[in-house]
C-alpha positions, 0 to 999 in steps of 0.5 A: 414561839407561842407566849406564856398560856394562861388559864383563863378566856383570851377572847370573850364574844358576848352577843356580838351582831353586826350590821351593814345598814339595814343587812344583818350579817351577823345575829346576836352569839356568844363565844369564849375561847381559851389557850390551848383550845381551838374553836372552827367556825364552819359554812358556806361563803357569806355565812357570816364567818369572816364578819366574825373572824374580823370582830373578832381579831379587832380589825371590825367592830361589832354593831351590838355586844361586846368582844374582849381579848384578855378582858380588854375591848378588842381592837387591833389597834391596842398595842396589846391585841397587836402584840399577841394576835396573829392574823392569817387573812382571806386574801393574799396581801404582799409587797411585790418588791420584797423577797419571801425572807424579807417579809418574815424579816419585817415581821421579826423586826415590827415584833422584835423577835430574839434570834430572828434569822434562826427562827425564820429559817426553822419557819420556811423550812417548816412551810417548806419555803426554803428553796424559795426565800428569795423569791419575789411574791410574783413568782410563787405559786398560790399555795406557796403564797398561802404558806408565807402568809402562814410563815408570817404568823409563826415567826412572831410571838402570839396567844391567839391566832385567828385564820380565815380558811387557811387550808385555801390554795394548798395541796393535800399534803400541805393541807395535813401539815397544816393540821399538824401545824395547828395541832401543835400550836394548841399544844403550846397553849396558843388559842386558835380561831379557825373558819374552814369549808374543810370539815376534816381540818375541823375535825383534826383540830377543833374542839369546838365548832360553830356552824353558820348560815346567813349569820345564824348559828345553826348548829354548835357543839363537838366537830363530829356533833356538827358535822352529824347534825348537818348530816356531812357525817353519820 
């Protein structure tokens, strides 16, 4: 359910920093990312990724520089950034009280989204959540919590999805349809943000990686240039 792709940069970062008072988590970078394109971000834990991938979904704001999504200043609470971008955190966030298929229900209805009970039921079928759809949070294990906090960010319309680590949690087998699953997003025009500790995800699906250490870029260009020039492959 990806929206019209377009031509030019949806998210623009032009020397974003930011600091948490006297710590900076974040020197200066720039990056621009278009439809149909997938940038991975890749380090360890307290790199600097999530500072970046908060910024630049507009839930933080940058201490120095700018961060635009289709030219405007991004802010999460634009009703535009609200409208086209998808967000799948770091951490698992869910009513207790509501079933798996009442979550994407809400979801559908905050998006307005046509044909809704048709989309969700292709969404858990293809998280492979069907036989889980009215189960409560509580009673799901992690990977399948991980695979609903995916399903929420594909039954609604979206131009850019922004995912922290979404491989966490999930088995093999689901950690290749998640790949495929991103591959087919790029492949609808959808741009794509992607922090990962996975350096094969990266290489499944970036077309462009950026390596952290302590809110420095160490390293940037191709997945395989990356991952060569950090020595993870020969």
């Amino acid at each position: 359910m990806a929206a019209k792709a377009r031509a030019e940069a949806l998210l623009r970062l032009r020397k974003v920093s930011r600091s948490y008072g006297k710590r900076l988590a974040l020197h200066p970078l720039d990056l621009e990312l278009r439809a149909g394109r997938c940038t991975a971000l890749f380090g360890h834990n307290g790199s600097g990724k999530s500072t970046l991938l908060r910024i630049a979904s507009g839930r933080d704001v940058p201490t120095g520089g700018q961060a635009l999504f289709a030219g405007r200043v991004m802010s999460e609470d634009d009703p535009e950034v609200r409208a086209r971008v998808a967000v799948v955190g770091d951490t698992v966030a869910c009513y207790p009280d509501l079933t798996v298929r009442e979550h994407l229900e809400l979801v559908t209805v905050a998006h307005a989204v046509d044909d809704a009970a048709g989309w969700i039921d292709q969404v858990l079928a293809d998280r492979r959540l069907s036989d889980h759809a009215r189960a409560l949070p509580g009673a799901l294990s992690s990977g399948q919590l991980q695979s609903l906090l995916l399903a929420a960010a594909l039954v609604r319309p979206r131009d850019l999805m922004v995912l922290d680590e979404p491989e966490q949690r999930l088995d093999p087998d689901a950690r290749v349809r998640l790949a495929e699953l991103l591959t087919a997003e790029k492949e609808g025009g959808v741009a794509v943000l992607l922090a990962t500790h996975q350096a094969e995800l990266a290489e499944a699906v970036a077309d462009h990686m950026i390596a952290l250490e302590d809110g420095r870029v160490i390293a940037e260009g191709t997945p395989a240039a990356v991952l060569r020039q950090l020595g993870i492959r020969a």
